[in-house]
N, C-alpha and C positions, 0 to 999 in steps of 0.2 A: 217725367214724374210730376213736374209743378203742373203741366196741362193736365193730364189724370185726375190733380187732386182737385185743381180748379171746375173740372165736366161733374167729380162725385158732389161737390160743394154744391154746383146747380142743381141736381139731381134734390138733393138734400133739403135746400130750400124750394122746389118745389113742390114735393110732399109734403114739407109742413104747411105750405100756405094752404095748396090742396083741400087738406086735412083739418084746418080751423076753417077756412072756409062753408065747409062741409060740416062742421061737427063729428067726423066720424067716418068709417071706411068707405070710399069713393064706390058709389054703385051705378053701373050704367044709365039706369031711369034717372037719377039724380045728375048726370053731367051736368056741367058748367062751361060756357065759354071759354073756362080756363085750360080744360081737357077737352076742347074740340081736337080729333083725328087730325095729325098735321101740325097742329100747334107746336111754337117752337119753346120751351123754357127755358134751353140755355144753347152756347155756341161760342164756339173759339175760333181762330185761325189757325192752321196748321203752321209752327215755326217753317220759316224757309227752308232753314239745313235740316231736315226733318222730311220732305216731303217724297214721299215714294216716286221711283224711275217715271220716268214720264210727265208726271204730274205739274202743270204749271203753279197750280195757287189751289188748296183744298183748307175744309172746314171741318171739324167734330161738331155735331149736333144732336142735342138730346130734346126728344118729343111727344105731343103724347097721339096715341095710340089705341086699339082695341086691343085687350089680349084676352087672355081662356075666358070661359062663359059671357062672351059679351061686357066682357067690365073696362075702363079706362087702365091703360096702364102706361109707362114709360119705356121707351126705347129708344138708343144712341146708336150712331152713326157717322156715316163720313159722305165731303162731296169735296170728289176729285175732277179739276177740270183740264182739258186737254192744254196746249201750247199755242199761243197765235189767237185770235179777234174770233170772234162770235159770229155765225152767218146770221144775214137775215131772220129775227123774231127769236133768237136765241139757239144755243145747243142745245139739241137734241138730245136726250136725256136714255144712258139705260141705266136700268135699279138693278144692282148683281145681287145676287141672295147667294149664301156662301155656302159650300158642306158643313160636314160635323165639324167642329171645333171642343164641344165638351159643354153641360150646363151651368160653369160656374161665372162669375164677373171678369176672373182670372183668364178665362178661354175666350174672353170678347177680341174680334180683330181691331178695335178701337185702342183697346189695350195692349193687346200683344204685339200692334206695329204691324200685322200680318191682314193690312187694308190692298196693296195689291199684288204687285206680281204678272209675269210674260204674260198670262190670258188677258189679265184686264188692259195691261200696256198695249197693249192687238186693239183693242177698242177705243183708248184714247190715240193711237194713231190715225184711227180709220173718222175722228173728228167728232166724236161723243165726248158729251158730261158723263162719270159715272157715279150715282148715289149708292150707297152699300150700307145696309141697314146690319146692327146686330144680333135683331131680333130682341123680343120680350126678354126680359130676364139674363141676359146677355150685358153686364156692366152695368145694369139697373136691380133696383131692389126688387125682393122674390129668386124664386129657380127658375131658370129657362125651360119653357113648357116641347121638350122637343120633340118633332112633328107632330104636331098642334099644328092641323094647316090651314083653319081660321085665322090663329093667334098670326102666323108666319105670314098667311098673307095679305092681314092690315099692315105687319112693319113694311111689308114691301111697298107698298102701295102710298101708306102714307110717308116713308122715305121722301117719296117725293114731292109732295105737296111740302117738306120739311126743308126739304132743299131748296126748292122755289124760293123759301120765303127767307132763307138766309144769302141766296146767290140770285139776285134779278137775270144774272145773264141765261140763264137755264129758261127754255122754251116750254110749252106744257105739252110738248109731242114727247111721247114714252116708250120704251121697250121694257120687257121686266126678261130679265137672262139669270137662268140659275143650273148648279152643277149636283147633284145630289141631293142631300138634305135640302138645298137651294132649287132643284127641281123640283120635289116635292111644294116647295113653298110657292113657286110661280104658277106650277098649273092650278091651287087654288086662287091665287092673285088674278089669271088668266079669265076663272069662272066668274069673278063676280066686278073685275075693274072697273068696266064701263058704268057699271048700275052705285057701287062703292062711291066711285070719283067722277063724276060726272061733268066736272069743270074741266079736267084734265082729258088730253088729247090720247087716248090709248090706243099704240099701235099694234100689239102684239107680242108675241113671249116665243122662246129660245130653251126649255128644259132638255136636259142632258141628264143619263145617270138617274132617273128618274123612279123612287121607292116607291112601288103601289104593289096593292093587294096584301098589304100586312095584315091588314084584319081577320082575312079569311085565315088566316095559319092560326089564330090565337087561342081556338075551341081545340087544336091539334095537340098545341102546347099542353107540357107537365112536367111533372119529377123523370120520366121515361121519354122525352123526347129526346130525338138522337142528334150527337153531333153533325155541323151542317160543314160542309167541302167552302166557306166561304171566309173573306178576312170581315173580322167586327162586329159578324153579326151577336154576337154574346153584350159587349158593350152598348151597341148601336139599342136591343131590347131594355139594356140595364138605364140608360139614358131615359129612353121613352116609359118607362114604368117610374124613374126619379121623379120627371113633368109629371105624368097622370098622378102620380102619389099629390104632388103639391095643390097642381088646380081643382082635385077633387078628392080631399077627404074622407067623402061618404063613402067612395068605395073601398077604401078599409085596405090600402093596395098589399100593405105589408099580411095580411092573412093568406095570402095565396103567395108567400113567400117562404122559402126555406130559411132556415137562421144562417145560414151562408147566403142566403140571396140579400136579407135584409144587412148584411154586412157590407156586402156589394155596393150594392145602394147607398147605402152609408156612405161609401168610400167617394163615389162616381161623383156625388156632388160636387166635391172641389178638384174632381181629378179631370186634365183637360185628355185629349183623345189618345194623343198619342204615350200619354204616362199609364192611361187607361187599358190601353189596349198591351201593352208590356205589363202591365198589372192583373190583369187577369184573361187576356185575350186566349188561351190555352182553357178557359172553362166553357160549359157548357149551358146554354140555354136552361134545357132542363135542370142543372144543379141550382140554381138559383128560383125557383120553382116548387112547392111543396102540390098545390094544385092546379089544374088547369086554368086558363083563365078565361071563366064561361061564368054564364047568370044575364039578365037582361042587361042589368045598368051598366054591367062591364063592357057588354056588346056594343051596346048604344055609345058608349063615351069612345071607346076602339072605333066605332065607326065613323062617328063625328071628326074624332080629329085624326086619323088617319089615312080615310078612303077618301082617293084623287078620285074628281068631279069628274063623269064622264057627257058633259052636258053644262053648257052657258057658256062655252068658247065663242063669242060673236066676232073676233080681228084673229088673225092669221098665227097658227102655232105652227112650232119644227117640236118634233121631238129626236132626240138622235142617243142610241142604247150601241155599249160595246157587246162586241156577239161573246166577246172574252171576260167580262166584267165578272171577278167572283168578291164584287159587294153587293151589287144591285146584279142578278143574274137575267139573264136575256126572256130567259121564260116569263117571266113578271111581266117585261115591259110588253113581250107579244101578248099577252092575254088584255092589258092594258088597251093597247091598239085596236083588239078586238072591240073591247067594250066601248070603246070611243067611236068606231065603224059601225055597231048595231046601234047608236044611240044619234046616228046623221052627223057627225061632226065633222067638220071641215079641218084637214091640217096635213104635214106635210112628215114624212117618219122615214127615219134613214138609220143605217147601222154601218157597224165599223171593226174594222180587225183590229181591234184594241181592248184593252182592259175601262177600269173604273176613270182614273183620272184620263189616261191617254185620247180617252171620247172626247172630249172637249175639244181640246184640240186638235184633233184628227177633223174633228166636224168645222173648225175653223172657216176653210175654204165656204162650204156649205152657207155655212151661220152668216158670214159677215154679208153674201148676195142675201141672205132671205130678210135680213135687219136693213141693205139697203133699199131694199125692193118695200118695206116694210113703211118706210120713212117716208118713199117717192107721194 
């Protein structure tokens, strides 16, 4: 708790200096040295008796960032480093980008303690740094804009440039690995890395579990859409209409709401996944729903921060889809592949007799040759 309250105090005082700095709410045209991408504002050690399986010596760090419409924003994190001495030029470095967790500060893994775990242990034995961002809004002020995969992939991205600068032993060679919501976030991380960070050594990316094609369902949606055969997806929608309600106002999100959906919503903000999905995971899409959600600017903003980039992959991706997956279902990620195969893109796609989380792991074997092949 005393580290918690010490990262929010950071937090705190950088907004305000920010903010007299500035005279006034922080606008991208207006940056400042103080909000360059990467900057670090505050940082702690992780207490010894505290430090997750694996973990030799890690750090919380809160930085700043791009998040919705191009504007500076704050985001916290952690860097956990493997056991034993540094090779040559530093650890190699991968940036995990995590599932759903929920959009509240309460739902951040910085806060819940719930920074690693057997996948990520798998990677610091194989002699990786690991940075793990919590994304925008995720234990910083605001609501987490979720999947916003602009927003999702500065945090990743500048995670590490954030890391660097709190831990010299970290190398600028990178991987970006994410499972879900965290797939979703690398393959935009993936599109624009090299051009983003240019200083930084980008090797390639690892998405699993990977959400695409939401967009195209949205013109579908209404008070009459039917129940889907899948876990979340009720929640997973009620999340992503929470973010789009906050980073964009203008589109008025609560009018295409039912008064049970805008209660929903209500709720979701402080509710993290799993109280979420026990809370209303038995309702339906369409109840939450009075109209479809169609008009330009709704399209436009749905498509911005939702539609995965089939195009600016330049270093080597895996992508790896459970054929069993009923969160992210297999029909999505084939049509995804498709689009990435008509649009010339280089990458490497594999599937697996597993569900949602069990891909990850199954794809283990897979992942760790193509991370080191990735690194050579």
């Amino acid at each position: 708790m005393r580290a918690l309250l010490g990262r929010l105090a950071g937090i705190t005082i950088a907004l305000v200096l920010g903010l007299s700095l500035l005279g006034g709410p922080v606008r991208a045209s207006a940056q400042t040295a103080l909000e360059t991408p990467g900057t670090v504002v505050d940082s702690s050690p992780m207490p010894s008796g505290a430090l997750p399986e694996g973990v030799a010596a890690g750090s919380y760090v809160t930085y700043w960032t791009t998040g919705p419409r191009d504007q500076p924003a704050l985001s916290t994190g952690a860097v956990l480093l493997p056991p034993g001495d540094p090779p040559p030029g530093g650890w190699p470095v991968v940036s995990w980008a995590h599932g759903v967790v929920g959009v509240a500060d309460a739902c951040a893994p910085t806060v819940t303690g719930q920074i690693s775990g057997p996948y990520l242990e798998s990677w610091l034995r194989e002699g990786y740094a690991i940075v793990a961002t919590d994304y925008v809004g995720l234990g910083t002020p605001g609501i987490h804009p979720y999947l916003d995969g602009p927003s999702e992939a500065h945090s990743v991205i500048d995670m590490v440039r954030a890391g660097r600068a709190v831990t010299p032993s970290l190398s600028d060679r990178w991987v970006a690995l994410g499972q879900s919501q965290g797939g979703h976030a690398v393959m935009f991380a993936a599109s624009i890395a090299t051009r983003y960070a240019p200083e930084l050594d980008f090797r390639g990316t690892v998405a699993t579990g990977v959400p695409s094609n939401l967009e195209k369902l949205a013109p579908l949606t209404g008070p009459d859409f039917p129940a889907l055969p899948l876990t979340g997806s009720t929640v997973f929608i009620g999340y992503g209409l929470v973010g789009l309600r906050a980073a964009h106002p203008e589109l008025d999100v609560d009018s295409y709401l039912s008064p049970l959906g805008r209660d929903v919503l209500d709720q979701l903000e402080s509710l993290c996944y799993e109280d979420a999905q026990a809370e209303f995971g038995n309702l339906t899409i369409g109840q939450l729903l009075s109209r479809p959600l169609t008009g330009p600017a709704m399209q436009a903003a749905l498509q911005h921060s939702l539609a995965v980039p089939v195009t600016g992959y330049d270093r080597p991706l895996f992508i790896g889809q459970g054929l069993f997956d009923d969160v992210v279902p297999a029909g999505f990620t084939f049509a995804l592949v498709s689009e990435l195969t008509a649009a010339g893109q280089n990458f490497v796609f594999r599937t697996y007799p597993e569900g949602h989380l069990g891909t990850m792991r199954a794809a283990l074997p897979d992942t760790t040759e193509f991370v080191r092949a990735a690194f050579q």
